[in-house]
Biopython code that builds the backbone (N, CA, C, O; Angstrom):
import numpy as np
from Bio.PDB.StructureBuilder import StructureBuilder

atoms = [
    (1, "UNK", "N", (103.972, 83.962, 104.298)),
    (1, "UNK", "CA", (104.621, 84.652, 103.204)),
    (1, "UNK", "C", (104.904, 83.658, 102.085)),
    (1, "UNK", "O", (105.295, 82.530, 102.388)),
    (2, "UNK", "N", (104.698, 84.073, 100.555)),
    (2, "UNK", "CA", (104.756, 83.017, 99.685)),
    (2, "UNK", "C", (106.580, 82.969, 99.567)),
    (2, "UNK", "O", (107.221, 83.998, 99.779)),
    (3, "UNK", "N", (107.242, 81.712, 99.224)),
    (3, "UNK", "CA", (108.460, 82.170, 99.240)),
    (3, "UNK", "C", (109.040, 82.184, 97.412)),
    (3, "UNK", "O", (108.644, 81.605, 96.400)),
    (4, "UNK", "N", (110.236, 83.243, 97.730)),
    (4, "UNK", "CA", (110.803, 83.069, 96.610)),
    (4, "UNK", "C", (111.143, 82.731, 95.535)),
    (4, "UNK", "O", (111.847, 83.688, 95.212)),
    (5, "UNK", "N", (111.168, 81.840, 94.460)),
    (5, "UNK", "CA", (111.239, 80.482, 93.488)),
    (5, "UNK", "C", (112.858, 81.060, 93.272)),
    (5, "UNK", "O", (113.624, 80.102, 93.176)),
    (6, "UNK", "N", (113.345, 81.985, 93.203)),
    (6, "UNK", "CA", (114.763, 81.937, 92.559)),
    (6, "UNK", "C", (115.287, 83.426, 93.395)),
    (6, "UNK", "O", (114.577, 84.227, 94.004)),
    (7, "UNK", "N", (116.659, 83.453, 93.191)),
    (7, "UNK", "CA", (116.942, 84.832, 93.577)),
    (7, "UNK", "C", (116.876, 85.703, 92.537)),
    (7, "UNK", "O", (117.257, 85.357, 91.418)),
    (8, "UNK", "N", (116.412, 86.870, 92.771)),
    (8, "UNK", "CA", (116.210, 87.923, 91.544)),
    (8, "UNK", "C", (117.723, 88.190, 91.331)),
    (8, "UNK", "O", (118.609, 88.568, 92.097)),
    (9, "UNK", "N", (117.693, 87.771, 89.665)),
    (9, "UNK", "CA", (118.670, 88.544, 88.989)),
    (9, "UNK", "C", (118.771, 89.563, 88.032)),
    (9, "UNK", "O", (119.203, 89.288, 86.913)),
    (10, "UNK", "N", (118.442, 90.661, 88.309)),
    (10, "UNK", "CA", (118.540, 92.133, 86.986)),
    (10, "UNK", "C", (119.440, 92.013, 86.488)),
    (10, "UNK", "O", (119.424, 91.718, 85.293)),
    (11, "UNK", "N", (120.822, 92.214, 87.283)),
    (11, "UNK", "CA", (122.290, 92.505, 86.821)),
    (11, "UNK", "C", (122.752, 91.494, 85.938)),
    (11, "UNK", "O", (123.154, 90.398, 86.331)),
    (12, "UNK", "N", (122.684, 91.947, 84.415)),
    (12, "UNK", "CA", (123.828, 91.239, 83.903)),
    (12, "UNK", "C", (124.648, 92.478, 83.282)),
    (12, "UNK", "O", (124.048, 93.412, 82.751)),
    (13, "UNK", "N", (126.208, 92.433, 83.386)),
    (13, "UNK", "CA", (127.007, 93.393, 82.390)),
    (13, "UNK", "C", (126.627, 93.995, 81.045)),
    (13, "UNK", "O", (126.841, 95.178, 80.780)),
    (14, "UNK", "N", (126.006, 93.061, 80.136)),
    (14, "UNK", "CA", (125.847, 93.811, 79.068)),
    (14, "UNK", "C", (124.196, 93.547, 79.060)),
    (14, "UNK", "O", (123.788, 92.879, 78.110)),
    (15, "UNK", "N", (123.419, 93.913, 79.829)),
    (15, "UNK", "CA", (122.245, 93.826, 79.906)),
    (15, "UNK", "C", (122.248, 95.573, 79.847)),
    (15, "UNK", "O", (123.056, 96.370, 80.324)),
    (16, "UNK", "N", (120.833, 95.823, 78.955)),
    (16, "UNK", "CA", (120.487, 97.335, 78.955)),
    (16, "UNK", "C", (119.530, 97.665, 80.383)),
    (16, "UNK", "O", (119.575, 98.836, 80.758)),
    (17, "UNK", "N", (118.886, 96.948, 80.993)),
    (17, "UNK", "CA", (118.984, 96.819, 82.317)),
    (17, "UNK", "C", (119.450, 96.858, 83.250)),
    (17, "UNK", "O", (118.750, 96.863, 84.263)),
    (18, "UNK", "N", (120.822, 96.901, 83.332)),
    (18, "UNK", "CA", (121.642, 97.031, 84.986)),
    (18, "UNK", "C", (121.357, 98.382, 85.540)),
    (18, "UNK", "O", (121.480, 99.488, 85.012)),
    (19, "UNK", "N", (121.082, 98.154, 86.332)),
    (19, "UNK", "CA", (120.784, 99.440, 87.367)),
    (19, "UNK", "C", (122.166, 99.935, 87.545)),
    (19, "UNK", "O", (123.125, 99.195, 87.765)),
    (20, "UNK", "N", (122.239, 101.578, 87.410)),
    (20, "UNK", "CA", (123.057, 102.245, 87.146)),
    (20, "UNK", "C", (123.174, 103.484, 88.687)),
    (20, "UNK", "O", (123.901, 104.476, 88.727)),
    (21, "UNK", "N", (122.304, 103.046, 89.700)),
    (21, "UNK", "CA", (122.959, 103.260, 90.894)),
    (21, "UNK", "C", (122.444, 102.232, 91.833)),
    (21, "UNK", "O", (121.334, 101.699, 91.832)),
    (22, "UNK", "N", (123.573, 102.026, 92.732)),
    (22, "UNK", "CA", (122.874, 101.058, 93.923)),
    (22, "UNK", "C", (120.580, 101.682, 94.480)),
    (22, "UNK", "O", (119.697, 101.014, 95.019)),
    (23, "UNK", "N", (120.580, 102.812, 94.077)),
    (23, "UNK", "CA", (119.245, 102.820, 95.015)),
    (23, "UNK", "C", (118.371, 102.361, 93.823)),
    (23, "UNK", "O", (117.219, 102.160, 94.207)),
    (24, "UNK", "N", (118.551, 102.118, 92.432)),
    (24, "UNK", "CA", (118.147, 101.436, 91.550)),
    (24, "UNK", "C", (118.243, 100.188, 91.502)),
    (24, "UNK", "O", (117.357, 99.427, 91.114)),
    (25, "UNK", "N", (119.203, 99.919, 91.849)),
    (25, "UNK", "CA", (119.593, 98.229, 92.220)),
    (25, "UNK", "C", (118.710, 97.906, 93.235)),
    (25, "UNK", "O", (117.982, 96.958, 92.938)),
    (26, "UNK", "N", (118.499, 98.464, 94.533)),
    (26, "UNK", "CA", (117.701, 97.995, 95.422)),
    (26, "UNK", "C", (116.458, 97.873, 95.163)),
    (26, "UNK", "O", (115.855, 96.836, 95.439)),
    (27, "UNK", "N", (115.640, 99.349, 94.351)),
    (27, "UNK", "CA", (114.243, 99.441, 94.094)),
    (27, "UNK", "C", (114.147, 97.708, 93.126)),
    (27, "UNK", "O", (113.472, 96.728, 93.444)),
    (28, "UNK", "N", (114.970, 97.848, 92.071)),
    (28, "UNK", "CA", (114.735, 96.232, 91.248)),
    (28, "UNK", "C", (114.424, 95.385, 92.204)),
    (28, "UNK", "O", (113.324, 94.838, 92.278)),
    (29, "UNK", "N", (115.217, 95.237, 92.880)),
    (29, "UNK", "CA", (115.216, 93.669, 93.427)),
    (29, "UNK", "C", (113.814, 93.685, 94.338)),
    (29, "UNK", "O", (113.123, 92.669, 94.415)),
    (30, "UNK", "N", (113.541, 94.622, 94.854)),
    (30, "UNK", "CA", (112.275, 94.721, 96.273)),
    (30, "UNK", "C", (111.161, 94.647, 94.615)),
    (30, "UNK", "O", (110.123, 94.011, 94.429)),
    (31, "UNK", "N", (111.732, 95.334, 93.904)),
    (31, "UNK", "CA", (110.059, 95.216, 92.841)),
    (31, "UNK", "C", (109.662, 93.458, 92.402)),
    (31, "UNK", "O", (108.539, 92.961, 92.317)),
    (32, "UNK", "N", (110.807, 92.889, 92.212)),
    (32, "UNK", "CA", (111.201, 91.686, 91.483)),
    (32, "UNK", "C", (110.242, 90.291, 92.600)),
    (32, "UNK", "O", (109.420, 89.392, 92.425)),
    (33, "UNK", "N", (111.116, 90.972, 93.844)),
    (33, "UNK", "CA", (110.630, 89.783, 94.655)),
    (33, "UNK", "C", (109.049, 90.105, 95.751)),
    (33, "UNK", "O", (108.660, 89.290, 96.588)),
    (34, "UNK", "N", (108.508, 91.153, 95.531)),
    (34, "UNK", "CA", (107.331, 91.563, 95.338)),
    (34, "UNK", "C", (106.198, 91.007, 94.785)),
    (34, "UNK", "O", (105.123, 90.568, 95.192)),
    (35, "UNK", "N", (106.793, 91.168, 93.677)),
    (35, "UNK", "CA", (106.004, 91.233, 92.367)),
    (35, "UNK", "C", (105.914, 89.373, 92.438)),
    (35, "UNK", "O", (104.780, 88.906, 92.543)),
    (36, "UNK", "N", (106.706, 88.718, 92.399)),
    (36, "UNK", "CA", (106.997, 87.158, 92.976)),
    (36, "UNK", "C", (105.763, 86.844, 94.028)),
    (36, "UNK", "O", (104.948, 85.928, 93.925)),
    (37, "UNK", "N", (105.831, 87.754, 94.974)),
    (37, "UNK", "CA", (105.073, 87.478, 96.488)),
    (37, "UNK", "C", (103.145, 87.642, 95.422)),
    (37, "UNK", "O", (102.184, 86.875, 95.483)),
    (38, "UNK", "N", (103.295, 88.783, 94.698)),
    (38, "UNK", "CA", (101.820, 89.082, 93.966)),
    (38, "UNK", "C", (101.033, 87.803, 93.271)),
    (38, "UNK", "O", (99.970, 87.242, 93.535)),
    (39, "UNK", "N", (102.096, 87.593, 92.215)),
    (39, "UNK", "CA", (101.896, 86.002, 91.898)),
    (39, "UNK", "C", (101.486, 85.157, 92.939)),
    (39, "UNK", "O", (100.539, 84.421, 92.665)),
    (40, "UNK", "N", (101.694, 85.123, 93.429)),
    (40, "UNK", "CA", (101.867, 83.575, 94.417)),
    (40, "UNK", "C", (100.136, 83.820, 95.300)),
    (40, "UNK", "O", (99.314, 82.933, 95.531)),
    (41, "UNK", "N", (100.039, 85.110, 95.588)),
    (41, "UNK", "CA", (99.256, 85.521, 96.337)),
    (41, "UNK", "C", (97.896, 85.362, 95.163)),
    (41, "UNK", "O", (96.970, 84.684, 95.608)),
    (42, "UNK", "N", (97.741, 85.785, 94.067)),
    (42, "UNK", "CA", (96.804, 85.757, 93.314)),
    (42, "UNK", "C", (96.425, 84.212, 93.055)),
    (42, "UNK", "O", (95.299, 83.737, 92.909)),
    (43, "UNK", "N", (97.625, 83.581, 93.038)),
    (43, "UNK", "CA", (97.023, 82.043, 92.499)),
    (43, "UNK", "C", (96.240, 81.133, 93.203)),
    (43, "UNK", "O", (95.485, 80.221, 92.862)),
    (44, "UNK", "N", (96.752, 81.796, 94.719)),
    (44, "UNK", "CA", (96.213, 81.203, 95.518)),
    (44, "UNK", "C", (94.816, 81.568, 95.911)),
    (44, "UNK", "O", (94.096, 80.780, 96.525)),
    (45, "UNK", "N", (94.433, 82.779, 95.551)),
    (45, "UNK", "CA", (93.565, 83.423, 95.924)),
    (45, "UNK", "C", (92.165, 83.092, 94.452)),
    (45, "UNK", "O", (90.945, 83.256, 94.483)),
    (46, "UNK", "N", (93.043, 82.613, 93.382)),
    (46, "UNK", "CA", (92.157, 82.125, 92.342)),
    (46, "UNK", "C", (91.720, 80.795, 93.009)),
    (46, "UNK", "O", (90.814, 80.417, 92.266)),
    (47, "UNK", "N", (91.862, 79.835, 94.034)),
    (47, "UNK", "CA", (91.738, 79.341, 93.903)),
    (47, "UNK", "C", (90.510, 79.153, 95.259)),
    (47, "UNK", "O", (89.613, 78.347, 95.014)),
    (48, "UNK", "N", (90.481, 79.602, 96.126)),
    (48, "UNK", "CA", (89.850, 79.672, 97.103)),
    (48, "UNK", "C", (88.039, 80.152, 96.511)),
    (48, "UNK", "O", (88.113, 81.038, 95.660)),
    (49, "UNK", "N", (87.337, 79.949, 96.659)),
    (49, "UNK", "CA", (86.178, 80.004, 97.032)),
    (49, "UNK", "C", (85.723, 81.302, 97.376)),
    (49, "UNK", "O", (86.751, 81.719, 97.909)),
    (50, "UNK", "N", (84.853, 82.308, 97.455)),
    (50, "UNK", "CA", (84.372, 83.218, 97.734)),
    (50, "UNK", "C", (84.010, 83.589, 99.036)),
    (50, "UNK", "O", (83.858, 84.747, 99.426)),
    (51, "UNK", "N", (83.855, 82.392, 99.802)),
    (51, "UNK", "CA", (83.337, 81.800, 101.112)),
    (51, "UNK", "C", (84.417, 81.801, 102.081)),
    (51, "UNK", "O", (84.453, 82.414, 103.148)),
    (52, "UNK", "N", (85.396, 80.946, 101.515)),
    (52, "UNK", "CA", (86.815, 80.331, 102.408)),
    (52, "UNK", "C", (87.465, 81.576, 103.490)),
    (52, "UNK", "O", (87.902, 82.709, 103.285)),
    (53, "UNK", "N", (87.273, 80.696, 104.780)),
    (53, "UNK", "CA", (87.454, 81.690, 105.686)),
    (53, "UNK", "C", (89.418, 82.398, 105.934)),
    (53, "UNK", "O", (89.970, 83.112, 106.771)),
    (54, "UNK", "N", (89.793, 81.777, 104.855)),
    (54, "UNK", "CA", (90.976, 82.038, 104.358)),
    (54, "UNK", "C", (91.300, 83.377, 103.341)),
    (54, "UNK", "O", (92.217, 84.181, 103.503)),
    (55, "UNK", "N", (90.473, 83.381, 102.452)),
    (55, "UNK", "CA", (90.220, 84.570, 101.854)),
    (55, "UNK", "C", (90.682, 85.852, 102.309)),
    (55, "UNK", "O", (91.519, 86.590, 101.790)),
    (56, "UNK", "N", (89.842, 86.044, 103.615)),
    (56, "UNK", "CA", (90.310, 87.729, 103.906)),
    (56, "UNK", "C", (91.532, 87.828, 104.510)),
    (56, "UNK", "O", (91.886, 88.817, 105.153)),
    (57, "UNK", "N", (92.315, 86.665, 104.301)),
    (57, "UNK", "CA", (93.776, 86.911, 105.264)),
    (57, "UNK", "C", (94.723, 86.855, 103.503)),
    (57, "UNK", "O", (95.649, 87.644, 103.313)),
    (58, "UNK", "N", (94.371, 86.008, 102.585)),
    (58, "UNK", "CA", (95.307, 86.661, 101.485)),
    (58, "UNK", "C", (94.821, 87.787, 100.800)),
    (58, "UNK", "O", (95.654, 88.349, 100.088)),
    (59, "UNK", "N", (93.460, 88.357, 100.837)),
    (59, "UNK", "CA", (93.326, 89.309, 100.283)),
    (59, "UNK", "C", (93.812, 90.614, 100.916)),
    (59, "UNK", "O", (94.064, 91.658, 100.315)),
    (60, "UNK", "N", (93.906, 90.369, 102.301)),
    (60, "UNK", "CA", (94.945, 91.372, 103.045)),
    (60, "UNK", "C", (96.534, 91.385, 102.972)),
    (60, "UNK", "O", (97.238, 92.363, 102.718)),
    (61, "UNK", "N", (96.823, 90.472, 103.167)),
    (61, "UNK", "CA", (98.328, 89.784, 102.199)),
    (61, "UNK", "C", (98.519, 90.777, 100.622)),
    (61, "UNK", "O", (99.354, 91.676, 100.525)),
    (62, "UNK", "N", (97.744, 90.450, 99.705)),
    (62, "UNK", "CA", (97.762, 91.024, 98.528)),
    (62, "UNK", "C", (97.516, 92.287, 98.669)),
    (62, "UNK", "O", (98.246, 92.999, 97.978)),
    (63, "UNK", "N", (96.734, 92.841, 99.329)),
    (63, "UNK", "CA", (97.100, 94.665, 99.360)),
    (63, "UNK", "C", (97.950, 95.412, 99.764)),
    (63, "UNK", "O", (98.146, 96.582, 99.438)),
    (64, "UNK", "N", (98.845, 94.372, 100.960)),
    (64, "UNK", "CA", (99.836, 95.445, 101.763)),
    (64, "UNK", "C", (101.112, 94.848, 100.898)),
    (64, "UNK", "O", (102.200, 95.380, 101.118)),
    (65, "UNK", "N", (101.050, 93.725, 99.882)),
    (65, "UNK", "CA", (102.270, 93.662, 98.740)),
    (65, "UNK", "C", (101.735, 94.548, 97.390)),
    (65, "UNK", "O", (102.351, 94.419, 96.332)),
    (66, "UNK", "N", (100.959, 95.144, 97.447)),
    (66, "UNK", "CA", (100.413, 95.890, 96.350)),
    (66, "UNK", "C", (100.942, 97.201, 96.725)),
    (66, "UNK", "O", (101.644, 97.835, 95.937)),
    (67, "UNK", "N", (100.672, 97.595, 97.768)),
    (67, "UNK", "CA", (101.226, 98.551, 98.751)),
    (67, "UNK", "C", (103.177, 98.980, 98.659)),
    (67, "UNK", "O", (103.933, 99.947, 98.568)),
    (68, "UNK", "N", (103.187, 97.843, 98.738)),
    (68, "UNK", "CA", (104.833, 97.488, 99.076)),
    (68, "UNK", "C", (105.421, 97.677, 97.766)),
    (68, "UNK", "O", (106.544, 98.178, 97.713)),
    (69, "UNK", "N", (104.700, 97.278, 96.483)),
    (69, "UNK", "CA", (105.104, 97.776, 95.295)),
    (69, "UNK", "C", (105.237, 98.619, 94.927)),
    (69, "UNK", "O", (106.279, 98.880, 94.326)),
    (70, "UNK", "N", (104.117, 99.632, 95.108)),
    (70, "UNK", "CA", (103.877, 101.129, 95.031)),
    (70, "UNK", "C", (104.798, 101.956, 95.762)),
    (70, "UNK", "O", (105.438, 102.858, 95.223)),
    (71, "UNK", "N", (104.880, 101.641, 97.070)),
    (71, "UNK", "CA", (106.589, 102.107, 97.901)),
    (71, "UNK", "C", (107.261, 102.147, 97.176)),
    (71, "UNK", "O", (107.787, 103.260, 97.156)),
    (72, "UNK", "N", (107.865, 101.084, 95.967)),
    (72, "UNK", "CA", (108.916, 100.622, 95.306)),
    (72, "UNK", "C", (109.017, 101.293, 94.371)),
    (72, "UNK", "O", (110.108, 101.815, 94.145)),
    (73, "UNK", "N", (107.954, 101.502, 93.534)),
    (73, "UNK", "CA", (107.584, 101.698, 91.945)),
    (73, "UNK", "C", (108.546, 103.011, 91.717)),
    (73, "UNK", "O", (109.608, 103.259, 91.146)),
    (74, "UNK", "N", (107.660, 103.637, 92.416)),
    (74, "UNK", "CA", (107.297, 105.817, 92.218)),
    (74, "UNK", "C", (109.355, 105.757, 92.563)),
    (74, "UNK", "O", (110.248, 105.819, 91.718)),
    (75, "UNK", "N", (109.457, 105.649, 93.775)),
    (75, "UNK", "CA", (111.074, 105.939, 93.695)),
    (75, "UNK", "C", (111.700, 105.693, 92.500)),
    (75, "UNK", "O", (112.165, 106.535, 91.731)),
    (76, "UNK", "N", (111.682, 103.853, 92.314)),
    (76, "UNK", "CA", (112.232, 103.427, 91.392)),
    (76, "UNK", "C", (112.149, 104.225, 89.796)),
    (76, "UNK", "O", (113.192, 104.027, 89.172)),
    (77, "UNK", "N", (111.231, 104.989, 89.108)),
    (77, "UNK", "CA", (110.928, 106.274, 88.428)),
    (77, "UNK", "C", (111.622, 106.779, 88.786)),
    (77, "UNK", "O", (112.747, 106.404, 88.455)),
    (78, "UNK", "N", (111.544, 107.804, 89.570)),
    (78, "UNK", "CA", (112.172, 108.952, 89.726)),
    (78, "UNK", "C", (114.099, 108.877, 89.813)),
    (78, "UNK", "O", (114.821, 109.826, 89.509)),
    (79, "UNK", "N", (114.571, 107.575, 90.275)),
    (79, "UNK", "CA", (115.774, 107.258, 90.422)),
    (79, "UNK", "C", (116.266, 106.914, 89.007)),
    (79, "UNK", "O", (117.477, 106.983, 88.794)),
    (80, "UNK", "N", (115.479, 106.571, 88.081)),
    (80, "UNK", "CA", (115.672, 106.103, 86.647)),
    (80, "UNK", "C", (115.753, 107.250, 85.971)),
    (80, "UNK", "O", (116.642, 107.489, 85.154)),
    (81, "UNK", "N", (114.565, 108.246, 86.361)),
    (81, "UNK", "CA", (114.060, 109.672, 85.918)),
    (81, "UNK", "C", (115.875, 110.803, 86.231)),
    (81, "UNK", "O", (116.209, 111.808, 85.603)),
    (82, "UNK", "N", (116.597, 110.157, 87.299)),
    (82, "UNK", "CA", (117.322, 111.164, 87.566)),
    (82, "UNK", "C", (118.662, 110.658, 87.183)),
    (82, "UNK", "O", (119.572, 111.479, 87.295)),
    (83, "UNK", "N", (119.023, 109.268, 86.679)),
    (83, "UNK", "CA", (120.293, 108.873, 85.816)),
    (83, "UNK", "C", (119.760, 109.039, 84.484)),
    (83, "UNK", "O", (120.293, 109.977, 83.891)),
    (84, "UNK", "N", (118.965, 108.485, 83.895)),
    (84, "UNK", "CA", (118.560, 109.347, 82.509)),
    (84, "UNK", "C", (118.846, 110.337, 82.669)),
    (84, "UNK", "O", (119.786, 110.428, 81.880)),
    (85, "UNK", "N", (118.721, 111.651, 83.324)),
    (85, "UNK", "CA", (118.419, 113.018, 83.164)),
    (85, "UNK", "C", (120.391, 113.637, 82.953)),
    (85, "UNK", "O", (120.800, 114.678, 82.439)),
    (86, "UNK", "N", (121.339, 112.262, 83.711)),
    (86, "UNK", "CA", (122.793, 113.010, 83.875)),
    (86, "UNK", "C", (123.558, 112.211, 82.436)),
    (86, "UNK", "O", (124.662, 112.444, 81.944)),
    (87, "UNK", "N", (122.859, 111.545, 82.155)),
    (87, "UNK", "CA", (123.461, 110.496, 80.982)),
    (87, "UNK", "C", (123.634, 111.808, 79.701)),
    (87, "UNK", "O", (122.815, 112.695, 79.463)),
    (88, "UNK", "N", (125.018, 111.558, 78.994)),
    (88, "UNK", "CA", (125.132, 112.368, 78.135)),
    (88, "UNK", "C", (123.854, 112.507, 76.817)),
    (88, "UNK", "O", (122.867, 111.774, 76.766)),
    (89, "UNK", "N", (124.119, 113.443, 75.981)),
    (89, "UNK", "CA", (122.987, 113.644, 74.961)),
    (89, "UNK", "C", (123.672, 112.495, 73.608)),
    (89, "UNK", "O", (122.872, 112.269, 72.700)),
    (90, "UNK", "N", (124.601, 112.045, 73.533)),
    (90, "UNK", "CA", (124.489, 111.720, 72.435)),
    (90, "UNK", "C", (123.711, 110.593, 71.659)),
    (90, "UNK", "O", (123.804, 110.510, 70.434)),
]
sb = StructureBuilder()
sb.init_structure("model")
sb.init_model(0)
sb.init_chain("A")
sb.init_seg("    ")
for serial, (resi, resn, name, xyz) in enumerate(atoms, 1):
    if name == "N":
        sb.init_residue(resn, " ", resi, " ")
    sb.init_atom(name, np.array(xyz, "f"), 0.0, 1.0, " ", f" {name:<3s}", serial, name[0])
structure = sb.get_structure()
Protein backbone atom coordinates (compact mmCIF):
# COMPACT_ATOMS: atom_id res chain seq x y z
CA UNK A 1 0.00 0.00 0.00
CA UNK A 2 1.50 3.45 -0.97
CA UNK A 3 1.48 5.39 2.32
CA UNK A 4 0.02 8.61 3.17
CA UNK A 5 2.38 11.91 2.82
CA UNK A 6 0.15 13.98 5.30
CA UNK A 7 -3.14 13.59 7.08
CA UNK A 8 -6.02 14.83 4.99
CA UNK A 9 -7.23 18.05 6.03
CA UNK A 10 -10.73 19.45 4.39
CA UNK A 11 -11.95 21.02 7.59
CA UNK A 12 -11.12 24.42 8.04
CA UNK A 13 -13.96 26.81 9.84
CA UNK A 14 -14.17 29.36 7.38
CA UNK A 15 -13.35 27.19 4.50
CA UNK A 16 -16.39 26.99 1.84
CA UNK A 17 -15.48 23.39 1.96
CA UNK A 18 -16.24 21.96 5.37
CA UNK A 19 -18.35 19.19 5.08
CA UNK A 20 -21.60 19.97 6.46
CA UNK A 21 -22.50 16.40 7.68
CA UNK A 22 -20.28 13.83 9.27
CA UNK A 23 -21.15 11.23 6.12
CA UNK A 24 -19.62 14.12 4.02
CA UNK A 25 -16.81 14.42 6.22
CA UNK A 26 -16.10 10.77 5.87
CA UNK A 27 -16.75 10.49 1.96
CA UNK A 28 -13.79 13.63 1.89
CA UNK A 29 -11.36 12.10 3.71
CA UNK A 30 -11.67 8.24 2.02
CA UNK A 31 -11.71 10.46 -1.44
CA UNK A 32 -8.56 12.53 -0.26
CA UNK A 33 -6.51 9.61 0.89
CA UNK A 34 -7.49 7.51 -2.14
CA UNK A 35 -6.92 9.74 -4.46
CA UNK A 36 -3.17 10.01 -2.51
CA UNK A 37 -2.98 6.01 -2.87
CA UNK A 38 -3.85 6.88 -7.12
CA UNK A 39 -0.91 9.14 -7.27
CA UNK A 40 1.51 7.08 -5.79
CA UNK A 41 0.24 4.10 -7.74
CA UNK A 42 0.51 5.88 -11.19
CA UNK A 43 4.06 7.11 -10.58
CA UNK A 44 5.12 4.13 -9.92
CA UNK A 45 3.57 2.49 -12.56
CA UNK A 46 5.08 5.35 -15.01
CA UNK A 47 7.92 4.06 -14.20
CA UNK A 48 8.08 0.37 -14.65
CA UNK A 49 8.59 -1.04 -18.03
CA UNK A 50 5.88 -2.73 -20.00
CA UNK A 51 7.56 -6.07 -19.28
CA UNK A 52 8.22 -5.74 -15.35
CA UNK A 53 6.82 -8.64 -13.73
CA UNK A 54 5.66 -6.09 -11.19
CA UNK A 55 3.32 -4.36 -13.39
CA UNK A 56 0.26 -6.55 -13.11
CA UNK A 57 0.29 -6.35 -9.30
CA UNK A 58 0.12 -2.27 -9.41
CA UNK A 59 -2.03 -2.23 -12.19
CA UNK A 60 -4.36 -4.35 -10.05
CA UNK A 61 -3.59 -2.08 -7.05
CA UNK A 62 -4.74 0.92 -9.29
CA UNK A 63 -8.12 -0.49 -10.27
CA UNK A 64 -9.45 -1.71 -7.01
CA UNK A 65 -8.32 2.20 -5.70
CA UNK A 66 -10.12 3.42 -8.77
CA UNK A 67 -12.85 1.25 -7.61
CA UNK A 68 -12.62 2.48 -4.04
CA UNK A 69 -13.04 6.01 -5.38
CA UNK A 70 -16.03 5.41 -7.26
CA UNK A 71 -17.54 3.74 -3.87
CA UNK A 72 -16.67 7.18 -2.55
CA UNK A 73 -17.48 9.62 -5.31
CA UNK A 74 -21.42 8.81 -6.28
CA UNK A 75 -22.37 8.92 -2.33
CA UNK A 76 -20.22 11.75 -1.73
CA UNK A 77 -22.76 13.64 -4.66
CA UNK A 78 -25.62 12.65 -3.56
CA UNK A 79 -24.77 13.60 0.28
CA UNK A 80 -23.70 17.14 -1.10
CA UNK A 81 -26.82 16.79 -3.55
CA UNK A 82 -28.98 16.39 -0.27
CA UNK A 83 -27.45 19.40 2.13
CA UNK A 84 -27.58 21.70 -0.84
CA UNK A 85 -31.12 20.65 -1.44
CA UNK A 86 -32.09 21.70 2.75
CA UNK A 87 -29.84 24.88 2.68
CA UNK A 88 -32.10 27.93 2.65
CA UNK A 89 -32.91 29.86 -0.80
CA UNK A 90 -31.42 32.97 -0.09
Amino acid sequence: MIKKTQQSAVTDKDSFLAPSSSLLDNHFDEILETTEEILGLAAILKTLSPTDAKRDEYEGRLYVALTHLDHHVKPAIKEWDRVVDRMPED
